[in-house]
N, C-alpha and C positions, 0 to 999 in steps of 0.2 A: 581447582576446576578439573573435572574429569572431561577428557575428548574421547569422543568414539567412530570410529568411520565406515560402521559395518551397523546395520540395526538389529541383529542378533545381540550384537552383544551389547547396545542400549536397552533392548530390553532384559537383560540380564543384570544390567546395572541400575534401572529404575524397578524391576519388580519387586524387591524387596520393600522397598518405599512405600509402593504401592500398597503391597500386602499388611504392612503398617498402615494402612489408611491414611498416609500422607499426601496435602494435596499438592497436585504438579503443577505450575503454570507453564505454559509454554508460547516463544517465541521467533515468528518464522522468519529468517533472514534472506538477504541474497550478500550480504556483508559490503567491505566496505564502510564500516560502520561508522554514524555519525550520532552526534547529540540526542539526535530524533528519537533512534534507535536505542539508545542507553534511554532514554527516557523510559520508553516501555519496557526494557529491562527490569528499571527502576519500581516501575509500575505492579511488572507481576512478582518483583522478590517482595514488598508489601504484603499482597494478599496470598500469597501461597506459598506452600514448606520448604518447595525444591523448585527450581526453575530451572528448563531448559532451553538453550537459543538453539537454532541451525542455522549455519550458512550452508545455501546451496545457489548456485547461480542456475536455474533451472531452464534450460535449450528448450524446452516445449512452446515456451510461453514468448519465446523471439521470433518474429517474422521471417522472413528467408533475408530481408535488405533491412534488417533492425542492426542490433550493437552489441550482441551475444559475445561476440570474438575479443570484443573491445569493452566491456564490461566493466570499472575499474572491483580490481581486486589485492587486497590486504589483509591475505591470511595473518601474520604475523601481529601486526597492527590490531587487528581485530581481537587476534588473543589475548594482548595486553589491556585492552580497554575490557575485555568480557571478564577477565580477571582482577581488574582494580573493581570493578564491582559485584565482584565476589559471586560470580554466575557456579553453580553447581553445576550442571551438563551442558558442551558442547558437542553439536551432531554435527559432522563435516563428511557429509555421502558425496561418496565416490560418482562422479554421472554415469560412466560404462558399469557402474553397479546396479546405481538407481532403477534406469531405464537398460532391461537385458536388451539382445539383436533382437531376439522377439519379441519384444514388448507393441502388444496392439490393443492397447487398451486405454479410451479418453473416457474423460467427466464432460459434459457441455450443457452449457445451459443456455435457454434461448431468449428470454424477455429482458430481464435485468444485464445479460450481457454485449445486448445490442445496440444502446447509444453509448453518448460521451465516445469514451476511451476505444469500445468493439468496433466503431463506424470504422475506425480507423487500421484498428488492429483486430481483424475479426476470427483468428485463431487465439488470440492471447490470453482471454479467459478461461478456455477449455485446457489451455497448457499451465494455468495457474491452477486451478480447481483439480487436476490429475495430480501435480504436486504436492497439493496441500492432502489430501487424500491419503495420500501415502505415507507422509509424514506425522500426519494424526495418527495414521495405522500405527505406526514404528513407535511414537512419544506415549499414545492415547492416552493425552493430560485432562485434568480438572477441567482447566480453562484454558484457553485461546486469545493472546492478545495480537490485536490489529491497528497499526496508524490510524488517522484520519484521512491524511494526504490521501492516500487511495482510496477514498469513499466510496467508492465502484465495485473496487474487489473485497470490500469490507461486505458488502452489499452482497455481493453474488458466493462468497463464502459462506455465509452467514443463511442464505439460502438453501445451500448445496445440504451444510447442519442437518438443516430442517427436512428437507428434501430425504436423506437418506439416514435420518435418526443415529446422528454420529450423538454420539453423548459424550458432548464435551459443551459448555459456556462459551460463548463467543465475548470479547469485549474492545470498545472503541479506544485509542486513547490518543487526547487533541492533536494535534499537527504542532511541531515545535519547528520554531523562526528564526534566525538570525536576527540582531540588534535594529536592521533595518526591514524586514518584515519577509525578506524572500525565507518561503518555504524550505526547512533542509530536505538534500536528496542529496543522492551520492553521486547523480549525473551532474551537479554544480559544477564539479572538479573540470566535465570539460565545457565551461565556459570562458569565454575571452574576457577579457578588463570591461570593453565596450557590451558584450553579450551580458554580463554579468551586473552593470548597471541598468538593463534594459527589461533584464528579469526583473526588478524592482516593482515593475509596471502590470505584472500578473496580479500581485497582492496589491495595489494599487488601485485597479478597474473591479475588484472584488471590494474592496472598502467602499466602492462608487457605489455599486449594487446594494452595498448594505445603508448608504448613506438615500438610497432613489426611495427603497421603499421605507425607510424610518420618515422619510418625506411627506410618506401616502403615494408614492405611485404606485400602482398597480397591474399597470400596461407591460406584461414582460416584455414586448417588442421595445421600449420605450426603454427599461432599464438594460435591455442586450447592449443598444445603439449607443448608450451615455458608457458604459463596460466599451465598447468598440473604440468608442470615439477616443477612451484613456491608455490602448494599446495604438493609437494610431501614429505614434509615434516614433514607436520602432521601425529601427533600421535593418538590422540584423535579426529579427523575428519574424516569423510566419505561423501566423494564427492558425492552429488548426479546430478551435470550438471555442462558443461562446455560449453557454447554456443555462438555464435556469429551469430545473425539475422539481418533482416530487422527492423528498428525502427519502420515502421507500419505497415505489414503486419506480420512481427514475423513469416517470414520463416527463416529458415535454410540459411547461405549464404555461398556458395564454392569460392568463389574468387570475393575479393572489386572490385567495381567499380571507377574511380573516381567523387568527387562531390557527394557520397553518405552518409547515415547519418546508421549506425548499431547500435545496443546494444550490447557491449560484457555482460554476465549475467555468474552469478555462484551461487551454492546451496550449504550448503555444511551442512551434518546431525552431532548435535556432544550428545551428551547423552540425552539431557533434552532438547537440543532447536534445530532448522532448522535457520539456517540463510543464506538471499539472499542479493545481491547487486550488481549492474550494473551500469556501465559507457555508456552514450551516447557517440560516437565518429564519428566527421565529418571524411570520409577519404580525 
């Protein structure tokens, strides 16, 4: 595995590849890395010649009282896992690189990145979208792999694409679980024993959701309240969204359609970490 920490000299090391018409996948990290993550690792050495990850823990995209500072971080750790899976390029940019003293310059976007996740963190997607931007500059791969977990910023990435004719393939790949169904993320780590069984109850009220409308309900007020009523439980949690949208446009939906595709999504704040997780569901 080749590391680079300058993107001059990434692209000095993938041009030739390139110029071979080899195709790149690439994959954006913030490290830390878990299961989830080697999953999509996994995913793009599959379908492409050379795969690249980056970790970058990117300051744009943290609020002023978010966990930037506190981030968990495992360079080391990280290397070993991205090398037992046999990763061809690692990008590890410098942040006083990335972003010079005068760097003034954002991505932002307004419709898709103003519910869910924006209500809350309403700089956060202009700070993701500026990073990925750059990153794409630096790799400019085939294809583009993206979690699920974050169905938001898959969404509003996946926009930005189109929006500014980046030519690169966007692609989703599922949400991977623990044994017992809590979604992996790298903020698990700072959960308590009590916090940590309470998250159970995220993927839990989303099974509700998928179990209200396999029912025939239709009433999303109706499925939010039965999803509420399965976080109601929590001790150590604080809801911060209970939502049920359109898969792409990420409005608001009052009443399913049939042959329609929704996201039910949930947030839920507990000491130390924010944790989110969403089910796609056909009605």
């Amino acid at each position: 595995m080749k590391v680079f920490k300058d993107f001059k000299a990434l692209r000095r090391g993938l041009g030739g590849l390139q110029n071979k018409g080899k195709r790149i996948g690439f994959v954006p990290t913030m490290g830390c890395l878990h299961e989830g993550h080697l999953s999509i690792v996994r995913r793009a050495k599959q379908e492409n010649d050379s795969v690249v990850v980056s970790i970058f823990i990117n300051p744009l995209q943290f609020g002023p009282k978010e966990d930037y500072a506190r981030y968990p971080r495992n360079i080391l750790g990280d290397k070993k896992l991205l090398a037992a899976e046999k990763t061809d390029f690692l990008y590890l940019p410098d942040p006083n690189n990335f972003y010079k003293t005068d760097f003034q310059t954002c991505v932002s976007l307004h419709k898709l990145a103003l519910p869910l996740c924006g209500a809350a963190r309403p700089t956060h997607f202009s700070g993701v979208c500026t990073a990925v931007l750059k990153l794409l500059n630096s790799v400019t791969p085939d294809v583009l792999y993206l979690g699920q977990k974050d169905y938001q910023q898959f969404c509003v990435i996946k926009q930005m694409i189109l929006d500014l004719d980046i030519p690169v393939r966007v692609k989703m790949v599922p949400v991977m679980r623990e044994p017992d169904g809590l979604a992996m993320s790298s903020r698990n780590v700072f959960l308590s024993l009590a916090e940590r069984q309470e998250a159970l109850l995220l993927h839990r009220s989303l099974q509700t959701a998928r179990q209200c409308i396999k029912a025939g309900q239709r009433d999303t007020d109706k499925i939010k309240k039965a999803m509420r009523e399965k976080l109601s439980s929590m001790r150590h949690g604080r809801i911060d969204y209970i939502e049920i949208v359109d898969s792409e446009t990420l409005d608001s939906v009052i009443e399913l359609t049939e042959r329609s595709e929704i996201l039910a999504a949930v947030a839920v704040f507990f000491n130390k970490a924010r944790l989110i997780d969403n089910f796609l569901i056909k009605v």
